[in-house]
Phi, psi and omega in degrees: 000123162298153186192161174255295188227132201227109169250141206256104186147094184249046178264191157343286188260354153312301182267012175276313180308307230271354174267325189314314172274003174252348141322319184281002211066009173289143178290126205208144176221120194261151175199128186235162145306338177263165159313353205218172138292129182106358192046219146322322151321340181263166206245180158194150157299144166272158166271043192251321202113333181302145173279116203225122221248074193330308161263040158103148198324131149273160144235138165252121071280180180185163169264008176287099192295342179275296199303321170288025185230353165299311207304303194276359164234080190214329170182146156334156163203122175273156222267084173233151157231113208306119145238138189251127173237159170224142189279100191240112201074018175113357200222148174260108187252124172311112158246121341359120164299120186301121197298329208259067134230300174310351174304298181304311158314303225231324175143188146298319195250036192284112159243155175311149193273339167258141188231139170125181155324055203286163203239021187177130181338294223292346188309311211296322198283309192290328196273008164274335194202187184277157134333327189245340145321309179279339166276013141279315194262338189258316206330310210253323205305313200268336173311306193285342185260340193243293172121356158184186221315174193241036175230007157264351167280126167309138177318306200285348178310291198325347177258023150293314172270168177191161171269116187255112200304347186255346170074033182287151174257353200282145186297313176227085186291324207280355184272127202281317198248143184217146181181215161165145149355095186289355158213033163118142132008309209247338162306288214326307188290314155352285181299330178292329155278339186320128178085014182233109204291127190255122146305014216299173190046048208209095199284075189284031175251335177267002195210030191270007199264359191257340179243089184319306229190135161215135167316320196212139161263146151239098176259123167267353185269198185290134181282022195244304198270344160285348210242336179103349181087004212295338216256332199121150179284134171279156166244204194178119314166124193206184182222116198300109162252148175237157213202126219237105189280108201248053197308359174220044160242140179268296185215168197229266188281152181318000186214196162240358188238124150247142194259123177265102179246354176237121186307347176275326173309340196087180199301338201269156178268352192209160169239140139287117173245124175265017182263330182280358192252018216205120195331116174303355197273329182248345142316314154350297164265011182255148198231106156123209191173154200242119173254141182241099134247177220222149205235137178280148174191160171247125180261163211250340184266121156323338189268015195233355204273148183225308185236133167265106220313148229227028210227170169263006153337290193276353174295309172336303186286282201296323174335295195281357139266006184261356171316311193271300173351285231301351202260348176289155195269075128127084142192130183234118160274154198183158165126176184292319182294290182307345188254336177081044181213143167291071187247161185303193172265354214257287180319312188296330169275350160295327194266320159326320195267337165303312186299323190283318166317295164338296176301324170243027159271338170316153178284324191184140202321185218267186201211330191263128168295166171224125168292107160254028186297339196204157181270000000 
């Protein structure tokens, strides 16, 4: 089997390069390990009908009129914008935490308990809030998400949150487009791909000896595990979900997202309700509900890894594999796995969509074959 550009990844920024470049006329072939379209990204039915959001909840926005005019022309998507609680003391609390709650706690006159630079989540996390604050809502939320301590976490975790002096509850007020698929994830990529010949169940690090030859690899998967590990394992962080149908319930929370911040609440870090993620009109008619939680773990199969580890170990370890990437001849590693980075659905199609441009800024695909028999 022959190929111009054969991309190993039929996720997110897998199929944003493979429309981009078969859009351009290019010749292109997707081959994934899993069974499905979509990677992390994808959905599934329950038999209830609920859309149950297989690795853990998406909200999709951004403020890009381009990256949202990719998104939507692929399928409708109807407008939610994701708030959030998290449960502390017994109460369903605004998350992002609410200043008139440090008010309430703490005085009027509440200050962050670290002042300077910081040099660790928990520094980073303390120059936002009181001391006693943070121990409700972040301390044991990020021990149970990481597995350990949180002055052993990168500075940079911390800017996923913030205390919000305005008591906004919405997660991202400020993203012009907010939404999910009105008939799900695994339609959306599905259609995104449409017309682009896909392999599934197609391991290509165990089969790449079945594909002689490509003009170009575009590899998504862990750079640790293309490379064989030779260098050491990064690790990376994923979540046990369990997921419990209630047929004579319409709904049990006030959201969809409830946040579990206490090691007394028990291991899982969240609650799910999918019914609040799912277009109403068709929620609507569905009889019961499906609550999900998802228990933090590090899993040892690449096809379970979900978050990559926040520490300056493992930074460290990918330096010196994106080092050996960069050095390869017509082959690009990317992705959330290749990069060894977190990114949003918004950030991946951007970044998807720059790696593809790059690639058709050329006069014409590459001339030369590239042997991907071996890295």
């Amino acid at each position: 089997m022959k190929v111009d550009y054969l991309i190993v990844g039929a996720g997110l920024t897998g199929s944003v390069i493979a429309r981009s470049l078969a859009d351009a006329g290019r010749d292109v072939l997707i081959v994934d390990r899993r069974a499905h379209f979509g990677g992390n990204v994808h959905d599934h039915a329950h038999e209830s009908g609920i859309r149950i959001h297989t690795y853990g909840p998406h909200y999709f926005r951004t403020s890009s009129d381009r990256i949202w005019a990719f998104a939507t022309r692929f399928a409708p998507f109807f407008r939610y914008e994701a708030s959030l609680k998290s449960l502390v003391d017994g109460e369903l609390e605004n998350w992002p935490i609410a200043a008139s709650y440090i008010r309430r706690r703490i005085g009027e006159g509440w200050k962050p308990e670290f002042i300077g630079r910081p040099g660790n989540f928990e520094e980073a996390a303390l120059s936002l809030m009181p001391r006693a604050i943070y121990e409700k809502f972040i301390k044991e939320y990020n021990e149970k998400q990481w597995g350990v301590p949180n002055a052993t976490l990168a500075a940079s975790l911390c800017t996923r949150f913030d205390v919000r002096l305005d008591d906004e509850p919405r997660l991202k007020p400020d993203c012009k487009h907010q939404g999910i698929p009105a008939l799900g994830y695994a339609h959306w990529m599905q259609k995104m791909v449409e017309g682009i010949p896909v392999l599934l169940n197609f391991d290509f690090l165990k089969r790449r000896k079945e594909i002689k030859s490509a003009r170009m690899l575009i590899f998504t998967g862990p750079i640790d595990e293309f490379f064989g590990y030779d260098l050491g394992k990064l690790v990376y962080r994923g979540q046990r979900r369990q997921h419990t149908y209630l047929p004579d319930t319409q709904i049990v929370q006030p959201c969809g997202q409830v946040n579990n911040p206490s090691h007394l609440g028990g291991p899982h870090i969240r609650t799910l309700e999918w019914k609040h993620m799912m277009d109403p009109q068709y929620a609507g008619r569905i009889r019961g509900t499906v609550l999900t939680t998802e228990v933090p773990y590090s899993p040892e199969n690449p096809a379970d890894y979900e978050y990559p580890f926040p520490d300056e170990k493992n930074a460290t370890l990918y330096k010196a594999y994106r080092q050996r990437a960069d050095g390869l001849r017509r082959t690009l590693v990317c992705g959330r796995l290749g990069e060894y980075r977190y990114y949003d659905m918004d950030q991946a199609i951007g970044r998807a969509m720059m790696l593809a441009e790059k690639m058709l800024d050329r006069t014409k695909p590459p001339d030369e074959p590239n042997d991907i028999r071996r890295p």
